[in-house]
C-alpha positions as CSV (number, residue, x, y, z in Angstrom):
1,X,-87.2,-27.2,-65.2
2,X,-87.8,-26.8,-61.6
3,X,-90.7,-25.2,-60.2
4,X,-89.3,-22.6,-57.9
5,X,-93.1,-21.8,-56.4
6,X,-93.2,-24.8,-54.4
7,X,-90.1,-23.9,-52.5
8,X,-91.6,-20.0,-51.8
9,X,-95.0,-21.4,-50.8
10,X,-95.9,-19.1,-47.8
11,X,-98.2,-21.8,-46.0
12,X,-95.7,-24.4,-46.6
13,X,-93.1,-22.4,-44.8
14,X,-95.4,-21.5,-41.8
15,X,-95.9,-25.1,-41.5
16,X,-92.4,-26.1,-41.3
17,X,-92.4,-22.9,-38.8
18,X,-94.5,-24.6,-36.8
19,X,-93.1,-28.1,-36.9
20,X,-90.1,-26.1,-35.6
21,X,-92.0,-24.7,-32.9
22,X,-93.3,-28.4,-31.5
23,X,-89.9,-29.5,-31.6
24,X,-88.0,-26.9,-30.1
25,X,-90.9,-26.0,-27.2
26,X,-89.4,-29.2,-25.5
27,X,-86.0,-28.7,-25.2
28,X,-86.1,-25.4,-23.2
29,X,-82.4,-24.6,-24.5
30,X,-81.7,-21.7,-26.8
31,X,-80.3,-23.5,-30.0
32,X,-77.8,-21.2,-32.2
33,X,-76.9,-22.1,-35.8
34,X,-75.3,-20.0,-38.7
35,X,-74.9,-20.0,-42.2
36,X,-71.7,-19.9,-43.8
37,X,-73.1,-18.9,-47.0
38,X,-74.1,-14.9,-48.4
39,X,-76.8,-16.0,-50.0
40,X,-78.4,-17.6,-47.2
41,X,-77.7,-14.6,-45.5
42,X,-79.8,-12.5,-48.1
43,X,-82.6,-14.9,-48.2
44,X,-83.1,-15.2,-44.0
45,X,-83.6,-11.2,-44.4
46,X,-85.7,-11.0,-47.1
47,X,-87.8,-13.9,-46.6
48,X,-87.5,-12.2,-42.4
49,X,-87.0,-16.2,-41.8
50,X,-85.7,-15.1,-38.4
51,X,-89.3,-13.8,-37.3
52,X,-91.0,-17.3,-38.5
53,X,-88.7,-19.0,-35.8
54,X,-89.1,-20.0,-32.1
55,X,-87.4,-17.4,-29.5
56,X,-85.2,-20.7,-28.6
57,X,-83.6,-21.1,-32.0
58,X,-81.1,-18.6,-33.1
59,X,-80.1,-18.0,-36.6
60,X,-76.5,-16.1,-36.8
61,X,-74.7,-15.1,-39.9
62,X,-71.2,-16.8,-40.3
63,X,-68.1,-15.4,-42.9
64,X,-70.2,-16.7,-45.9
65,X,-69.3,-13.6,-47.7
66,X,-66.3,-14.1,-50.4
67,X,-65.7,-10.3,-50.4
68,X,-66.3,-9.3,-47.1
69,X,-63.8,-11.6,-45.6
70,X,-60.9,-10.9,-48.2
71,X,-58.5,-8.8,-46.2
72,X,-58.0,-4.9,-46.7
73,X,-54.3,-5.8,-47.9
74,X,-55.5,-7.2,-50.7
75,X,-57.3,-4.5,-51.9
76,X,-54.2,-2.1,-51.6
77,X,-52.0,-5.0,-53.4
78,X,-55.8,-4.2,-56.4
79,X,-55.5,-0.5,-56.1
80,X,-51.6,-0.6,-56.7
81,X,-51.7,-2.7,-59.9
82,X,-54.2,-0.5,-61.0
83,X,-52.2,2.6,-60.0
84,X,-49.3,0.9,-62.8
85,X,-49.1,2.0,-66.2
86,X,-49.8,-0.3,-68.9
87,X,-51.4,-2.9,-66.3
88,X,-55.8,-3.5,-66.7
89,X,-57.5,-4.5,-63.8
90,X,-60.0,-6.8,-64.7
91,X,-62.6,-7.9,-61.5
92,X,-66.0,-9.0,-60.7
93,X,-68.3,-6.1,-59.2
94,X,-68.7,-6.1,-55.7
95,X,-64.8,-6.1,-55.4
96,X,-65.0,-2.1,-57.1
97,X,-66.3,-0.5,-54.5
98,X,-64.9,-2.4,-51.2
99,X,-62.4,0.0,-49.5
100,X,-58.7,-0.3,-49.1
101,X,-56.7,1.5,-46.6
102,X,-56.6,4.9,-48.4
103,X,-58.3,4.2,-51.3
104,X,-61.0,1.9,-53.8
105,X,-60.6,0.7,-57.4
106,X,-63.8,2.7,-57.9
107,X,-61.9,6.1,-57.1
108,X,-58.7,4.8,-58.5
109,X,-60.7,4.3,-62.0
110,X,-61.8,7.7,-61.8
111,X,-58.5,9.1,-61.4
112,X,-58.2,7.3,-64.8
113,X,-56.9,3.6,-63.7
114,X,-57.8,1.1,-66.3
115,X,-60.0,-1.6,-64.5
116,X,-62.7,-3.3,-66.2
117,X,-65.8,-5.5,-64.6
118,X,-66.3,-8.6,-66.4
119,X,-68.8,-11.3,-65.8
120,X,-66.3,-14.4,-66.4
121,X,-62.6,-14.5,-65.5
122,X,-62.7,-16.0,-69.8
123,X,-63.7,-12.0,-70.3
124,X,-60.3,-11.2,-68.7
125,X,-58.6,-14.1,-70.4
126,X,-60.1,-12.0,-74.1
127,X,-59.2,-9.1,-72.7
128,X,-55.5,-9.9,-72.4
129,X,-55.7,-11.8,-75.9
130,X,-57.1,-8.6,-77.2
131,X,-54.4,-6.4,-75.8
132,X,-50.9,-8.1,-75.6
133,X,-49.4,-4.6,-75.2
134,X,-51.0,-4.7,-71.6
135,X,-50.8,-6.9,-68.7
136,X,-54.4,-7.9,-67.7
137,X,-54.4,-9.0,-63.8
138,X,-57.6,-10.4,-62.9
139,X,-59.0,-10.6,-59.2
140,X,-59.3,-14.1,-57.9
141,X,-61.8,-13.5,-55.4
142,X,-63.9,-16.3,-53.7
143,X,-64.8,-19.8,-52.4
144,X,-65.1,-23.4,-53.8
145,X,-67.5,-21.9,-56.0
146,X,-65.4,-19.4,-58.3
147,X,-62.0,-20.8,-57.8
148,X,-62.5,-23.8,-60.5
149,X,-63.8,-21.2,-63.1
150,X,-60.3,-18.8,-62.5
151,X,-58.6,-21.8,-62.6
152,X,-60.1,-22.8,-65.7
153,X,-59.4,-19.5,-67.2
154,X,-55.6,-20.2,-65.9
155,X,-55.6,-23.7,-68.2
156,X,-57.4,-21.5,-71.8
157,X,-54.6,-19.2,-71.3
158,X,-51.4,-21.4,-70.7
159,X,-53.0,-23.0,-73.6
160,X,-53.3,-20.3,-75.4
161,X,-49.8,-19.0,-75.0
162,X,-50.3,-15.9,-73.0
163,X,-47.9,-14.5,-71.3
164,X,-49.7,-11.2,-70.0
165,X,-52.4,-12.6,-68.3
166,X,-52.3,-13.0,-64.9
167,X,-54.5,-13.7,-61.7
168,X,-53.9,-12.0,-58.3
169,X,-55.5,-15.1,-55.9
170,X,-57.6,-14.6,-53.0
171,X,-59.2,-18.1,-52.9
172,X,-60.5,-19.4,-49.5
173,X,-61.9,-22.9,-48.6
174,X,-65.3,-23.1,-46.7
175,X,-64.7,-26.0,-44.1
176,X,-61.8,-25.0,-42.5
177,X,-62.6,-21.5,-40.8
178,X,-66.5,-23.6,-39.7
179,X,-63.6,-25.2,-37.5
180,X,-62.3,-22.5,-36.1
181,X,-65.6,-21.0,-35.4
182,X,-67.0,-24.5,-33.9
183,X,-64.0,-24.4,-31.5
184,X,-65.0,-20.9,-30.3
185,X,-67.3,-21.2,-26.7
186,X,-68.0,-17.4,-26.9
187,X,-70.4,-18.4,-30.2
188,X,-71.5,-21.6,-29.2
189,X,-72.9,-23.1,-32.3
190,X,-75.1,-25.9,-32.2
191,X,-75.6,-26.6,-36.1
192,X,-74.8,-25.3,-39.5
193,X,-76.7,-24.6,-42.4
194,X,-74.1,-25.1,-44.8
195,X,-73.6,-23.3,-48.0
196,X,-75.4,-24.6,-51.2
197,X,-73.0,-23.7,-54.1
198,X,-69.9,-24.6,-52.2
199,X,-71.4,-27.7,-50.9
200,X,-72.4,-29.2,-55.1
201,X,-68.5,-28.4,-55.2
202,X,-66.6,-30.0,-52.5
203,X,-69.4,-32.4,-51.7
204,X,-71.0,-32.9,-48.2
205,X,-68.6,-35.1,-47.2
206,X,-66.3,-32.5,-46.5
207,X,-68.2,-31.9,-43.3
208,X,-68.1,-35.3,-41.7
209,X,-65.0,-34.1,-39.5
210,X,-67.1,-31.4,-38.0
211,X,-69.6,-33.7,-36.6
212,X,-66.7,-36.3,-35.6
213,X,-64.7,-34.2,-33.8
214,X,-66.8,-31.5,-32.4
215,X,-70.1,-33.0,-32.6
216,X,-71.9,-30.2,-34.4
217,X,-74.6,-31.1,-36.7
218,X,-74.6,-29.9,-40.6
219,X,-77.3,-29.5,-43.2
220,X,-76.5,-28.7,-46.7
221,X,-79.0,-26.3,-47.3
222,X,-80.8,-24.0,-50.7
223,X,-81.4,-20.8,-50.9
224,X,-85.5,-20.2,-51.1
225,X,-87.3,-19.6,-47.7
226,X,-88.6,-23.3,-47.6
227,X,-85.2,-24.4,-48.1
228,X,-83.8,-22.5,-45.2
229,X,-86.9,-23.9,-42.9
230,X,-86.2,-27.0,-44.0
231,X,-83.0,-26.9,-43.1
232,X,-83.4,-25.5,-39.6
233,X,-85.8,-28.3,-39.2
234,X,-83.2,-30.9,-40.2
235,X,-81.0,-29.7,-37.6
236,X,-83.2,-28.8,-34.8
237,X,-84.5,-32.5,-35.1
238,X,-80.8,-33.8,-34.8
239,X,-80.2,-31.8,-31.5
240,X,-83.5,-32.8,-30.2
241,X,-82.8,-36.6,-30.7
242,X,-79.3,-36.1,-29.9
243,X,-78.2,-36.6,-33.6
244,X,-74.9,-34.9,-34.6
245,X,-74.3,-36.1,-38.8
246,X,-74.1,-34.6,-42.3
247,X,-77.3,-34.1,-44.2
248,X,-78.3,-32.9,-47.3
249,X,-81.6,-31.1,-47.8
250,X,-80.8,-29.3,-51.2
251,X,-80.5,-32.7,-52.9
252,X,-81.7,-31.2,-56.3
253,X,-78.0,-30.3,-56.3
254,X,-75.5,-31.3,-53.7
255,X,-74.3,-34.8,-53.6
256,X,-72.1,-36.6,-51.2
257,X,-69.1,-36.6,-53.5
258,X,-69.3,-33.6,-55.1
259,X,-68.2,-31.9,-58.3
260,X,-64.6,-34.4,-59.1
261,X,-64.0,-32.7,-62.3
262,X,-64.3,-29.2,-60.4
263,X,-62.1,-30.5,-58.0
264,X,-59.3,-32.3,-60.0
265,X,-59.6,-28.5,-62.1
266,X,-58.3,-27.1,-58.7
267,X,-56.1,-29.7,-57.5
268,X,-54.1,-29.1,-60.6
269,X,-54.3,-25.3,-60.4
270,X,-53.6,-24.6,-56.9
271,X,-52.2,-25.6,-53.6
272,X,-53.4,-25.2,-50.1
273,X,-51.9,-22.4,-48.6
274,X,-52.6,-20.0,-45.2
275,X,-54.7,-17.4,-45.5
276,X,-55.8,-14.7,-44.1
277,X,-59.4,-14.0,-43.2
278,X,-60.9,-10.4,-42.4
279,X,-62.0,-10.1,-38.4
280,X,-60.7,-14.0,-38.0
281,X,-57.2,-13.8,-38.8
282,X,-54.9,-16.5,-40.5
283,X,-55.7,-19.9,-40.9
284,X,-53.4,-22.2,-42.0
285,X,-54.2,-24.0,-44.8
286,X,-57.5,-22.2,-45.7
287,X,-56.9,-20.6,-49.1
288,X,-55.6,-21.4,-52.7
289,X,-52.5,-19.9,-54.2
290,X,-51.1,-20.7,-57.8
291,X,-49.1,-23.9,-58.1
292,X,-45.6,-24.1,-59.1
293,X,-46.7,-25.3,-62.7
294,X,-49.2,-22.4,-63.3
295,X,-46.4,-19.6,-61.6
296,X,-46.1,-17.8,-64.7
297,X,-49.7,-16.3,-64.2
298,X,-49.7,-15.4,-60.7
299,X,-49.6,-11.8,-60.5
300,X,-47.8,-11.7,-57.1
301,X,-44.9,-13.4,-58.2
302,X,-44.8,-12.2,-62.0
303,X,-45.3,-8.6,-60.9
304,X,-44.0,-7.1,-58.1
305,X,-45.8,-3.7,-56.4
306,X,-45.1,-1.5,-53.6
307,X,-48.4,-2.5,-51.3
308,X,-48.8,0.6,-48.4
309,X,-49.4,-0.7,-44.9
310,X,-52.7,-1.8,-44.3
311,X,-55.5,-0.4,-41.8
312,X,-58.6,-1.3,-41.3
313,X,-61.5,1.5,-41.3
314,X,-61.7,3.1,-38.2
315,X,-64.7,1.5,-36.2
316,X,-65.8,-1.0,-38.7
317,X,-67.1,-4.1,-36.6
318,X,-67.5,-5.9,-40.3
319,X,-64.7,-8.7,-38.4
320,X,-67.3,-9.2,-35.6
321,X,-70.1,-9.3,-38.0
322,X,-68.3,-12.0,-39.7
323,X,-67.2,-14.2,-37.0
324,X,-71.3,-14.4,-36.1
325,X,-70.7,-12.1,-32.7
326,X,-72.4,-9.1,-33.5
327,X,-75.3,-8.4,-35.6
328,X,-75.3,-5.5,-38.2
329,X,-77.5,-3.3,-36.0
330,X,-75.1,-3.8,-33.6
331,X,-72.5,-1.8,-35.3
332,X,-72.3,1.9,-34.2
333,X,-71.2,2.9,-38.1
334,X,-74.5,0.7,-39.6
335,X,-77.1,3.3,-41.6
336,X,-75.3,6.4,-40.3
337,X,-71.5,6.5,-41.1
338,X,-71.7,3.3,-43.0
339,X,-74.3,2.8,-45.9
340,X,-74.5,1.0,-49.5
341,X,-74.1,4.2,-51.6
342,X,-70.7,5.3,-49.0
343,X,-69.9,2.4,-47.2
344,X,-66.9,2.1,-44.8
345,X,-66.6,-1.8,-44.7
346,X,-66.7,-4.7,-46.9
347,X,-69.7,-6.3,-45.3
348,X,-71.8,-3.1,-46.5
349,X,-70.6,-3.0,-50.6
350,X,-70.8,-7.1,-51.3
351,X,-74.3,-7.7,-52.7
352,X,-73.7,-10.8,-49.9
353,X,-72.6,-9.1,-47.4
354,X,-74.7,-9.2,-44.0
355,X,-74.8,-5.8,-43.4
356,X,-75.9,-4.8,-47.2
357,X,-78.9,-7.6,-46.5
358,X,-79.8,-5.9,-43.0
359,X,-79.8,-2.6,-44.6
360,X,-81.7,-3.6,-47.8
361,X,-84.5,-5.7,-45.9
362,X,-84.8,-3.3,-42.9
363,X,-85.1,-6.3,-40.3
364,X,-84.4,-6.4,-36.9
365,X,-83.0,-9.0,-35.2
């Protein structure tokens, strides 16, 4: 069992504070790094990380949120399976509540939609065993992280000889869109924390081609506060020597390879395909859609709905929050228009989502 006291040991963390002070003092650049990951995002708030560091080093939040970046087209393609008789929507919880163009799941179940919040995608799997007169479609939402557990629920049910389950995939992958930010002057980011649970996935090599070809530095990082400092430590001390490599600081977990039977689970589930991020756009080759061999269960092909035209909420900045630009406070919408019990983006519902942290946690920037 691992002592999580030692990793939320406040002098401990004021000393790595100040070891980051010392180093940064001589550079007399402003070094910016993000996390890709929500629940590094939660942590630098409530831990207020950001106030431990030196005015030269920047810490800016990156699409690490699996919800918040999922497009509001997929939640209309959600609310109109749910708005079809005979058809359960079966979804983790932060997807109920995320707004589609004219509507949610949350007031489509109201209006008497069958859609059900389950804690495993093998909940929905039951669920459709449990009721073959209905046709369970279950939300693939997320990163590296949840797509080998939907994919494992894909196996149980081919397995199992169900033919009314069904999974309606939004999976992204985590390296590719760190490109596309690293290639973007107006952020200019000198170093990534990168995130923890994707990273004991894929393994940290899938970050050596950051540092090759753009020269950014990348620390696979935990989740407590010293983890975090730690981290930011790792990489200031790279940019101060001149470093630019992978490292790992959450090595209780992440290894260089990462999780193979994870990853042969997905390689024989799904296929790279484009995908479209929320406030980045389409990048080609960032997501996961159903193979050719699992086709029977993807809900997209199998069932067929009229999806209305998407729009995005009218002065949401969740896209800019997102792509690391703006902060939360910087949003006209944040704590008036926009807050956790009605909120108008995506960023404000997930319990990862920047915005939700900011407004939770009360810090400035």
């Amino acid at each position: 069992m691992i002592d999580l006291s030692q990793f939320r040991s406040k002098e401990y963390v004021k000393g790595l504070a100040a070891r980051i002070g010392e180093m940064a003092a001589g550079t007399g650049k402003t070094m910016t790094f993000m996390e890709v990951c929500g629940t590094h995002t939660m942590s630098i708030y409530q831990y207020g990380i950001r106030s431990l560091l030196p005015a030269n080093v920047k810490l800016i939040s990156g699409p690490g949120c699996p919800v918040c970046v999922t497009p509001v087209g997929y939640v209309d393609q959600a609310v109109a399976y749910a708005r079809r008789p005979g058809t359960v929507v079966a979804t983790f919880g932060d997807m109920i509540r995320v707004p589609g163009s004219t509507s949610s799941l949350m007031q489509e179940r109201a209006k008497g939609a069958d859609i059900r919040v389950v804690y495993s995608p093998l909940d929905a799997v039951e669920l459709a065993a449990k009721n073959p007169d209905k046709q369970v479609v279950f939300l693939g939402v997320g990163f590296e992280t949840t797509a080998p557990t939907i994919a494992g629920s894909i196996i149980v049910a081919a397995r199992r000889g169900l033919t009314n389950y069904f999974v309606l995939a939004s999976h992204k992958t985590m390296p590719t869109p760190m490109e596309v930010l690293s290639a973007d002057p107006d952020l200019g980011i000198d170093g990534y924390l990168c995130p923890a649970h994707v990273s004991a996935i894929i393994g940290a090599n899938a970050y050596r081609f950051l540092t090759a070809k753009h020269g950014i530095p990348c620390v696979a990082t935990g989740f407590e506060p010293a983890d975090v400092m730690h981290g930011v430590e790792m990489l200031v001390k790279q940019r101060v020597e001149g470093r630019s490599e992978v490292e790992i600081q959450y090595s209780r977990f992440v290894t260089w390879e990462g999780n193979v039977k994870a990853q042969q689970v997905l390689k024989e589930v799904f296929t790279p395909t484009d995908a479209a991020w929320r406030g980045i756009g389409v990048i080609p080759g960032s997501g996961l859609e159903i193979s050719a061999q699992y086709q029977a269960f993807d809900a997209t092909r199998a069932i067929p709905v009229e999806v209305e035209e998407p729009r995005e909420p009218k002065g949401c900045q969740c896209g800019e929050v997102l792509k690391g630009k703006l902060s939360p406070f910087e949003c006209p919408l944040f704590g008036k228009l926009c807050t956790p019990e009605a909120p108008v983006g995506a960023c404000m519902v997930s319990s990862e989502g920047s915005c939700a942290a900011a407004y939770k946690y009360g810090r400035t920037e």
